[in-house]
Residue frames relative to the residue before (quaternion, step in Angstrom):
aa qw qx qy qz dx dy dz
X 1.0000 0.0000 0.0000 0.0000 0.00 0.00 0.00
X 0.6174 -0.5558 0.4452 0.3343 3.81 -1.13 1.20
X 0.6232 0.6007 -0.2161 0.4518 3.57 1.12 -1.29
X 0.6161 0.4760 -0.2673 0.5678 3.67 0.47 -0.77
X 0.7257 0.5284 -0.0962 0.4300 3.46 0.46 -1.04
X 0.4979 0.7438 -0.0882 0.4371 2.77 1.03 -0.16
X 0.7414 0.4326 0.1028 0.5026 2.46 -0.02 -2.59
X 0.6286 0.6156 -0.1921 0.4348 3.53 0.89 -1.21
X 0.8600 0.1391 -0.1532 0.4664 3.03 0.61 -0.81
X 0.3477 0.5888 -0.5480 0.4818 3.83 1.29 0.96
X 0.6089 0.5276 -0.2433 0.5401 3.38 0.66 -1.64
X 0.6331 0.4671 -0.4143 0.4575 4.09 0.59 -0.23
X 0.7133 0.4294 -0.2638 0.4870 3.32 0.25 -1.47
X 0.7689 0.4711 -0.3500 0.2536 3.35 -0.07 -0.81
X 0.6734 0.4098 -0.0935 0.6081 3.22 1.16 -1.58
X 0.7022 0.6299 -0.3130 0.1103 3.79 -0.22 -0.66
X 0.4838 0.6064 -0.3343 0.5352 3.00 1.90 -0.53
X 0.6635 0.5775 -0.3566 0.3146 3.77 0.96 -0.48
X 0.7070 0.2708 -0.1809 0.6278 3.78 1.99 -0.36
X 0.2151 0.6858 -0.6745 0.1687 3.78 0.89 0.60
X 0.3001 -0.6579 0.5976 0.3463 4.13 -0.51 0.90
X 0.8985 -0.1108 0.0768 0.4178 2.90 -2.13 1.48
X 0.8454 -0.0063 0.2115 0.4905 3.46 -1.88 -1.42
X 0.5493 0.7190 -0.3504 0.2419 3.88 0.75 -0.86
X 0.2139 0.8586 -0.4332 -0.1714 4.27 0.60 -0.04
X 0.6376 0.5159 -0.2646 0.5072 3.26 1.45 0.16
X 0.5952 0.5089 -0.2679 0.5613 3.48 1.96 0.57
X 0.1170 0.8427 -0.5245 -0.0330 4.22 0.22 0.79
X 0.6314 -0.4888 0.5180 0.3067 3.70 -1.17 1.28
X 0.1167 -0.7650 0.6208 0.1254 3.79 0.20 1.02
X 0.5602 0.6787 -0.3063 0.3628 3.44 1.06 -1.62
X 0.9034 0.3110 -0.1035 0.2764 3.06 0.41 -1.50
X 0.4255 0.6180 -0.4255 0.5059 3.43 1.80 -0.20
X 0.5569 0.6285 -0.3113 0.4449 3.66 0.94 -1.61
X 0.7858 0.3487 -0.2827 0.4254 3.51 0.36 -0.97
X 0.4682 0.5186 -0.5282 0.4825 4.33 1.39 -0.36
X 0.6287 0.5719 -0.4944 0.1822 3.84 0.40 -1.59
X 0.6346 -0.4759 0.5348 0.2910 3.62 -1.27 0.08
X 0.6046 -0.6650 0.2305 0.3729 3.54 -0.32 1.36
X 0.4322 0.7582 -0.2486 0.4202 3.87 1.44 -0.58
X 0.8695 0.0219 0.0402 0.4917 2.86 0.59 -1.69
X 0.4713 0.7270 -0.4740 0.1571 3.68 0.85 1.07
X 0.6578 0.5026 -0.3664 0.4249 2.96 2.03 0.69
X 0.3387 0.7662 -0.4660 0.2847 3.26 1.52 1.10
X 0.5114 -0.6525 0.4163 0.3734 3.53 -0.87 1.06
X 0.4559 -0.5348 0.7086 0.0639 3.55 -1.16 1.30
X 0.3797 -0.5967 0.6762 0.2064 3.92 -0.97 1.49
X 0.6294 -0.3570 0.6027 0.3363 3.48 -1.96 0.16
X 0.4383 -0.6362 0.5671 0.2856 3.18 -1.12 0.42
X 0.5221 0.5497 -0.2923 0.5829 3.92 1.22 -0.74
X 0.5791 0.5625 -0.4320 0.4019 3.73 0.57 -0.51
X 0.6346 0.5974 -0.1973 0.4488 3.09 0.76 -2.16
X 0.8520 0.3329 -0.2560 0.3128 3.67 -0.15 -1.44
X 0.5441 0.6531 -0.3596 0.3847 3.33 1.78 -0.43
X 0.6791 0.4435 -0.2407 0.5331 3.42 1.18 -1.06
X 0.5902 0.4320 -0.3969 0.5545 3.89 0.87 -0.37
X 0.6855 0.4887 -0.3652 0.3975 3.84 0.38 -0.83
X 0.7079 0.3586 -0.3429 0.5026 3.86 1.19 -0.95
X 0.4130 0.6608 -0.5062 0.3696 4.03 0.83 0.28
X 0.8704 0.3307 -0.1517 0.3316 2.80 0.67 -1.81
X 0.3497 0.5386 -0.5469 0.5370 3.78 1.77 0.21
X 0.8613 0.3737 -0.2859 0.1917 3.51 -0.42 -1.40
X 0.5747 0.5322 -0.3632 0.5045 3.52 2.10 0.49
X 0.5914 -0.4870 0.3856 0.5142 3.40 1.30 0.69
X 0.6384 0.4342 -0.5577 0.3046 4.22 0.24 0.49
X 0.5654 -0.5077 0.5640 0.3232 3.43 -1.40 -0.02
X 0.6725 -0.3676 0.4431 0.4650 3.28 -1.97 0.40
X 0.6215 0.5095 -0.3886 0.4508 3.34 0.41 -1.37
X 0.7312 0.3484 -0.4452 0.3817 3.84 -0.45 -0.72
X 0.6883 0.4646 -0.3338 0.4462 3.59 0.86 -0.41
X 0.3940 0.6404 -0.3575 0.5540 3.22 1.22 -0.02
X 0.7523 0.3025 -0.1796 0.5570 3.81 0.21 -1.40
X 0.3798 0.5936 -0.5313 0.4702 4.06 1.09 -0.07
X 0.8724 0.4209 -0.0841 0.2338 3.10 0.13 -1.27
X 0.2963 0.5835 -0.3314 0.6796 3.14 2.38 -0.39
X 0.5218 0.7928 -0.1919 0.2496 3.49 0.53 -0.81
X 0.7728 0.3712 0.1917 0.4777 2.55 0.35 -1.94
X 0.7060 0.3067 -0.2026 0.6054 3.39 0.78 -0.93
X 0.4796 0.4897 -0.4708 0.5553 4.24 0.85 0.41
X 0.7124 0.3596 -0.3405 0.4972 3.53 0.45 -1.12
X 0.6525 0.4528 -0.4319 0.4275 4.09 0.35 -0.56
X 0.7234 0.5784 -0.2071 0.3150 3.19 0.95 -0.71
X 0.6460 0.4486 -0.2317 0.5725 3.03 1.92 -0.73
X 0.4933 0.5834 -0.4351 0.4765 3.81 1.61 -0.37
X 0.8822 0.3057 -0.1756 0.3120 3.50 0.58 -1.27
X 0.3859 0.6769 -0.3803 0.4983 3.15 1.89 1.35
X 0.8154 0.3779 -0.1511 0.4117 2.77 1.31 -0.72
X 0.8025 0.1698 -0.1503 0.5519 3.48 1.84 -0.13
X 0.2329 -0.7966 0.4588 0.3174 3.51 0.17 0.73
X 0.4712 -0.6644 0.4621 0.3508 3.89 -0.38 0.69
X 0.6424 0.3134 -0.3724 0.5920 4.31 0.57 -1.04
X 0.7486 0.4271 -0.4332 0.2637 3.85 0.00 -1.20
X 0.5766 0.4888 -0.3971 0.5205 3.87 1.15 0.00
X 0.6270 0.3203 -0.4769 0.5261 3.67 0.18 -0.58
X 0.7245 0.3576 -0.5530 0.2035 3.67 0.13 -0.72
X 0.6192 0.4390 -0.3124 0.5712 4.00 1.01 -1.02
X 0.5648 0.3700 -0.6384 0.3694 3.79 0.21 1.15
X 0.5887 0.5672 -0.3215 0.4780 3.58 1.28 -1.37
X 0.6222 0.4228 -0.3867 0.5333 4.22 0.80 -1.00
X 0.5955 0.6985 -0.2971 0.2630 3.97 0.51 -0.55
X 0.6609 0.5947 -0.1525 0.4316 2.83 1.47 -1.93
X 0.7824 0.4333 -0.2411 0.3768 3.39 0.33 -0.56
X 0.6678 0.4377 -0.2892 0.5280 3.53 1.64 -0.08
X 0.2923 -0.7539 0.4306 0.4011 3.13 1.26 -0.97
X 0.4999 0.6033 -0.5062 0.3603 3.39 0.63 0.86
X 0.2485 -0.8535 0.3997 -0.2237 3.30 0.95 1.72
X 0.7833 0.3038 0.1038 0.5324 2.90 0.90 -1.96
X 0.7002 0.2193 -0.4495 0.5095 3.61 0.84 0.73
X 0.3800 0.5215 -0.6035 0.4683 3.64 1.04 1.14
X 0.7890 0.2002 -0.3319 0.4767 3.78 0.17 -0.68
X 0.2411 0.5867 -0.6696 0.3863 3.78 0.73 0.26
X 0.6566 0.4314 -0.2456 0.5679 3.88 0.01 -1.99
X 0.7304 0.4588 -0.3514 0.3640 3.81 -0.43 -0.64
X 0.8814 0.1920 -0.0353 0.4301 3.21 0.71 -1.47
X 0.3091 0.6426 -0.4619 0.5274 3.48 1.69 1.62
X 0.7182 0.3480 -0.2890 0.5288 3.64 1.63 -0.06
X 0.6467 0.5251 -0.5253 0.1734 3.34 0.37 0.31
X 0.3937 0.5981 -0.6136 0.3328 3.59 0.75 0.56
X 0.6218 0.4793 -0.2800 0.5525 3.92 1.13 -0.05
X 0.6627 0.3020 -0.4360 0.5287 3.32 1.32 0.05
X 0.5420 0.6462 -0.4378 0.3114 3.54 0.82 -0.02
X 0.5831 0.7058 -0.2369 0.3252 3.11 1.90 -0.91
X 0.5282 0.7498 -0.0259 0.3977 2.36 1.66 -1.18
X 0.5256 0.4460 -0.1703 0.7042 3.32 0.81 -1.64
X 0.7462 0.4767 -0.3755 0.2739 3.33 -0.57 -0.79
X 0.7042 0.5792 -0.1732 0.3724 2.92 0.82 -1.42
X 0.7157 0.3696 -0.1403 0.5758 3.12 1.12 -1.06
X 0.5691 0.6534 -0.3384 0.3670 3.31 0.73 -0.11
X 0.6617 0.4666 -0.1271 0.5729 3.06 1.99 -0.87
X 0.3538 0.5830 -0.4949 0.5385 3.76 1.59 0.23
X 0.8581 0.3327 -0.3347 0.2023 3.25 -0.38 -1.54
X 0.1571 0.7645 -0.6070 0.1500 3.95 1.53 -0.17
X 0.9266 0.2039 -0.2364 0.2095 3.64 -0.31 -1.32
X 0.6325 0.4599 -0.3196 0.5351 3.51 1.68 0.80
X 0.4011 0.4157 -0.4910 0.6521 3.15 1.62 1.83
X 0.3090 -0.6421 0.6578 0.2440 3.32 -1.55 0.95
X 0.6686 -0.6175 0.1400 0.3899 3.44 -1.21 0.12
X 0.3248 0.6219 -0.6387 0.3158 3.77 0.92 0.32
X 0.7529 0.6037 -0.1217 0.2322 3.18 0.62 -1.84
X 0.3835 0.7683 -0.0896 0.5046 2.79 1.89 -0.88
X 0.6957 0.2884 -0.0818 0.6528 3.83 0.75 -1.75
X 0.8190 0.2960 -0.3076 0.3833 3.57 0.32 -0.36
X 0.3678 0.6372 -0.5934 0.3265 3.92 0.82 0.20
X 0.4932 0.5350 -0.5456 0.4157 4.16 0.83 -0.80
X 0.6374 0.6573 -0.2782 0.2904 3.28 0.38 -1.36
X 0.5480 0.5451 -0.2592 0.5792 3.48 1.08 -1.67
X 0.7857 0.3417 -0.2312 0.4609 3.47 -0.67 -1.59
X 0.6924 0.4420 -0.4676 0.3264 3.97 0.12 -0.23
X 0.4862 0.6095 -0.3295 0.5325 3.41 1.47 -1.53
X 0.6547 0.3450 -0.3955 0.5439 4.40 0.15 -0.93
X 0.5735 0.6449 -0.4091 0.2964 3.80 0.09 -1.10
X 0.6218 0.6557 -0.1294 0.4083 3.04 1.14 -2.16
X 0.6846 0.4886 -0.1769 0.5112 3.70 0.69 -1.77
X 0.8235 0.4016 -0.1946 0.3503 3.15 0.47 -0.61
X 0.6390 0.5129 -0.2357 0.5226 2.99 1.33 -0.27
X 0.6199 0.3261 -0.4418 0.5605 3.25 1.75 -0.47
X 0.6101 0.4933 -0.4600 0.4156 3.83 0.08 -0.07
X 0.7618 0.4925 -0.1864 0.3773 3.30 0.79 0.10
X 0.4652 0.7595 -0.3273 0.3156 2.92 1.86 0.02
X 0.8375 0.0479 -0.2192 0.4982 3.06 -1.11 1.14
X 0.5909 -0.5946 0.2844 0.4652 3.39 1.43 0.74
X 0.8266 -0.3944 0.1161 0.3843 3.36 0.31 1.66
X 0.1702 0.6777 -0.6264 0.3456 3.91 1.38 1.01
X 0.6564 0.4810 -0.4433 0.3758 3.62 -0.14 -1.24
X 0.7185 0.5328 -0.2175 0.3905 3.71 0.03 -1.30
X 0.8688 0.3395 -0.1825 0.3108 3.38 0.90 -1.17
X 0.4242 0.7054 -0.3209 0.4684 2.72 2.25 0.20
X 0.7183 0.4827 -0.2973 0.4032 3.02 1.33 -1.51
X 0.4931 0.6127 -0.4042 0.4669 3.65 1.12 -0.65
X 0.6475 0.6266 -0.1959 0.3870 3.89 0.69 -1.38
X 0.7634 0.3362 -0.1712 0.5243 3.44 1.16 -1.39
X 0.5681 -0.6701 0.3737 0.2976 3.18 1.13 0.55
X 0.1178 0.8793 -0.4099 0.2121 3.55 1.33 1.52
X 0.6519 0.6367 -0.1691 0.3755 2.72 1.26 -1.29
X 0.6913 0.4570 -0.1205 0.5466 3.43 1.58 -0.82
X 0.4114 0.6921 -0.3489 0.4795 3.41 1.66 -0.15
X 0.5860 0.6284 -0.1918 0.4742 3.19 0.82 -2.25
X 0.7656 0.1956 -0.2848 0.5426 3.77 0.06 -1.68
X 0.6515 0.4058 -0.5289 0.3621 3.98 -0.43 -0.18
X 0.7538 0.3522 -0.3573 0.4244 3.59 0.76 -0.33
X 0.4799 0.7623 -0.4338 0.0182 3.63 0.68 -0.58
X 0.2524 0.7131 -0.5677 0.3248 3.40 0.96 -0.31
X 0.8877 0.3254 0.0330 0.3242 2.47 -0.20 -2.53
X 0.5329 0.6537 -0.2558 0.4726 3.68 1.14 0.18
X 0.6999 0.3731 -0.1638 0.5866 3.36 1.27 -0.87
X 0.4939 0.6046 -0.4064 0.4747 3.64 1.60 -0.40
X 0.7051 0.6039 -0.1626 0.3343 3.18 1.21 -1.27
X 0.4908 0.6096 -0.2557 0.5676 3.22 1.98 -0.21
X 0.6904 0.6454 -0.2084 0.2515 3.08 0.66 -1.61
X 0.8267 0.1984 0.0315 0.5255 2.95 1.13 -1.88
X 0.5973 0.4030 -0.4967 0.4839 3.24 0.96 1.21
X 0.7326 0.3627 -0.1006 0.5671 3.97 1.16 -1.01
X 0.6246 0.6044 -0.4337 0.2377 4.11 1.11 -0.48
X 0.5886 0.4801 -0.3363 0.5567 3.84 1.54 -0.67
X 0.6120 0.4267 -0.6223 0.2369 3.73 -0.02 0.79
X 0.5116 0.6007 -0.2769 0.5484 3.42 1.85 0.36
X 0.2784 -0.8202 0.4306 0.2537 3.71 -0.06 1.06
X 0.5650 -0.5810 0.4593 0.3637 3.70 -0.54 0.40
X 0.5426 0.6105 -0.4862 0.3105 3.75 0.36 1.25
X 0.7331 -0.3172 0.3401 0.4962 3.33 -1.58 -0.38
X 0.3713 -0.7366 0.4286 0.3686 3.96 -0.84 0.49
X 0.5745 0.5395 -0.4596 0.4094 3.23 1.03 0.64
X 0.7490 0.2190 -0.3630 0.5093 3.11 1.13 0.78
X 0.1623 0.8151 -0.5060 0.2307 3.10 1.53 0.44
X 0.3084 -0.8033 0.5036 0.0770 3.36 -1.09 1.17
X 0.1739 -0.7938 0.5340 0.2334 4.05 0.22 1.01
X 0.6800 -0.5742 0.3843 0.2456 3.13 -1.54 1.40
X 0.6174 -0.3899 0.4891 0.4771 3.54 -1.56 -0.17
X 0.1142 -0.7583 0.5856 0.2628 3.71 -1.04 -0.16
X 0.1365 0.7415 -0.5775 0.3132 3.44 0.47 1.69
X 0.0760 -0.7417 0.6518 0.1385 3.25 -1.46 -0.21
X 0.0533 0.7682 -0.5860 0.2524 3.42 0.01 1.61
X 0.9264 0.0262 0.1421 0.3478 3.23 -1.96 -0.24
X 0.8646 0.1763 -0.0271 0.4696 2.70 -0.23 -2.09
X 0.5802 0.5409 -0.3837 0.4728 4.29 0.94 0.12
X 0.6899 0.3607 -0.3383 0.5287 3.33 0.96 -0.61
X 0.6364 0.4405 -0.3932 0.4963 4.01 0.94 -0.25
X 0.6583 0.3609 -0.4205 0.5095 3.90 1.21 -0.04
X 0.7714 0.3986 -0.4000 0.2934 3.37 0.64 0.14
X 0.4459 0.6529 -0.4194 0.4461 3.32 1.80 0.36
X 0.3659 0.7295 -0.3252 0.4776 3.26 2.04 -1.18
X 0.7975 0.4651 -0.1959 0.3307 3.79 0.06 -1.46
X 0.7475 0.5208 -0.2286 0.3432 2.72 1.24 -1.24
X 0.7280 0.4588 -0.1586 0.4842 3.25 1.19 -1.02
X 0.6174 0.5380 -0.2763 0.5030 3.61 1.81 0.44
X 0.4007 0.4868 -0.3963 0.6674 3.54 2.14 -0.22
X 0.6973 0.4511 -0.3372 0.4434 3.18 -0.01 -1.27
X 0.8328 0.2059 -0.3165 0.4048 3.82 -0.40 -0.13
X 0.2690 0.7663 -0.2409 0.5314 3.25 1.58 0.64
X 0.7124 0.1144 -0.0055 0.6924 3.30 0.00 -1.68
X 0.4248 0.5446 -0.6122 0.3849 4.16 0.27 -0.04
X 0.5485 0.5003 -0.4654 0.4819 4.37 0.85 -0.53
X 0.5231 0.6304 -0.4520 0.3530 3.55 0.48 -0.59
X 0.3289 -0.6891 0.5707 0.3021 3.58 -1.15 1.08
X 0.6573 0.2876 -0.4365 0.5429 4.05 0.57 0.59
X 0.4930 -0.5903 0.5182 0.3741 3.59 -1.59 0.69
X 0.1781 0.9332 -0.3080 -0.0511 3.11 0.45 -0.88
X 0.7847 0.3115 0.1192 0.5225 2.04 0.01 -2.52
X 0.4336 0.4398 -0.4089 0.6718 4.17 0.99 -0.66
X 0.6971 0.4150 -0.4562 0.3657 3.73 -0.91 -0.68
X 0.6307 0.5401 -0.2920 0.4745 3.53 0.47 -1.89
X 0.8251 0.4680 -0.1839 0.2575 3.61 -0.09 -1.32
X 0.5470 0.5572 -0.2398 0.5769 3.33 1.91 -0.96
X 0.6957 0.3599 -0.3516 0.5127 3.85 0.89 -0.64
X 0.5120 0.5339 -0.5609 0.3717 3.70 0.67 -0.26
X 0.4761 0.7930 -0.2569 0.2804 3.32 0.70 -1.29
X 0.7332 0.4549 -0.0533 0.5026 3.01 0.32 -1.93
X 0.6747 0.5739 -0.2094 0.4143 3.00 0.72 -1.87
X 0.7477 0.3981 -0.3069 0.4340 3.76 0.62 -0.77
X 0.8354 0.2591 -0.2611 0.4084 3.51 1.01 -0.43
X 0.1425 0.7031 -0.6562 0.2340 3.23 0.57 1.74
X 0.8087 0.2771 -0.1116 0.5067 3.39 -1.03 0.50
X 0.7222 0.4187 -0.3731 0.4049 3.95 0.97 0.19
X 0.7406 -0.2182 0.3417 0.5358 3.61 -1.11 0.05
X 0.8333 0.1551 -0.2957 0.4406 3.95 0.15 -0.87
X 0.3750 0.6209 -0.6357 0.2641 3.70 0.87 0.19
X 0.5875 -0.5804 0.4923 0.2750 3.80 -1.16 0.92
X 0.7046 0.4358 -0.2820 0.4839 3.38 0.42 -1.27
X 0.5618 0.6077 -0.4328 0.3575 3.72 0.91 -0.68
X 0.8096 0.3255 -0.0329 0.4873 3.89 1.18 -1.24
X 0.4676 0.4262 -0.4306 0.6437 2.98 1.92 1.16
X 0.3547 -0.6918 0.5155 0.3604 3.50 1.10 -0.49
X 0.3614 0.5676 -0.6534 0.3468 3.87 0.69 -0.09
X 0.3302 -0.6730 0.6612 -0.0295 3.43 -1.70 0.20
């Protein structure tokens, strides 16, 4: 299914840099990612890792780079995992959130958490500035875009040094998410599954990386489909929390309103 597929590979990109084994970048702790996923999804099939690099390696030919530039992608890539999984151990955080919960001191775990991400921005950045020659030139004008939209997220999870987050954890969000997931991951599906073509993932074809029109009208789509989602939840909260991320990420992009009013 196109869906599954999908899913599979979001849940890759996003999370995978956090188990690339040791010196290995072309080797990811399937086991152990499998075991971070939410009980739901820890029997979702995990792409090949040869799949992935095949469909990232023919992007970056057919955008005018060389093996070699895909080569330094991947130098890349494995700096930025390397600088993510310096800066947050993945078990030693869940364990000092679970020891937190019961005192409420929520909010002086991501204080510590969220005092490094100007070093992960570097980071992003840095790497952000590798992948230039395996973008053609739309992609090219919109990567600012990318890196501002992450900037955004972070900066809203980080407000006031990690209040937002520890509320949402507090208002019982986290349990929101698992009573709704069904209907949460539907919400993915049918707003973000058709930039994935309906094939084997060895020929799986990786999307443009633009943000236009029709990306900034599927991700309002999402938003306003989590959001009435987690709105079933018996706390607002978590629906509140999630509607301001939203927003919060598209200041200053293509879908920020004020951006296509020109206000300022």
């Amino acid at each position: 299914m196109m869906s599954t597929k999908f899913l599979s590979l979001f849940i890759v990109a996003i999370v995978a840099p956090l188990f690339i084994l040791g010196d290995e970048p072309n080797q990811i702790d399937v086991e152990s990612l499998r075991q971070h996923l939410p009980a739901n999804l820890q029997n979702l099939s995990i792409p090949d890792f040869d799949e992935i690099e095949k469909a990232l390696k023919d992007k970056c030919v057919r955008a005018g780079g060389t093996e070699a530039s895909y080569e330094q992608v991947k130098q890349g890539a494995k700096d930025l995992a390397n600088c993510v999984k310096g800066l947050v151990d993945v078990d030693q955080f869940r364990r000092e959130v679970e020891e937190a919960k019961p005192t409420g001191d929520l909010d002086t775990v991501f204080n510590k958490y969220c005092r490094k991400r100007n070093t992960l921005l570097e980071c992003v950045n840095t790497f952000s500035n590798t992948i230039d020659p395996c973008l053609d030139d739309e992609e090219e004008r919109h990567k600012g875009h990318g890196v501002d939209v992450f900037k955004n997220l972070l900066n809203f999870v980080c407000h006031k040094d990690g209040d937002q987050i520890a509320l949402f954890i507090a208002e019982k969000g986290p349990e929101c998410f698992l009573e709704q997931k069904d209907d949460l991951i539907r919400c993915v599906n049918e707003t973000f599954s058709g930039y994935l073509t309906d094939v084997d993932m060895t020929t799986t074809t990786v999307p443009k990386l633009v943000i236009g029109p029709k990306q900034c009208e599927d991700f309002n789509k999402l938003q306003n489909c989590l959001v009435r989602e987690l709105e079933q939840c018996q706390e607002s909260t978590p629906a509140n929390l999630v509607e301001s991320l939203f927003k919060f990420m598209k200041k200053g992009s293509p879908c920020d309103p004020k951006a296509k009013s020109g206000r300022r």
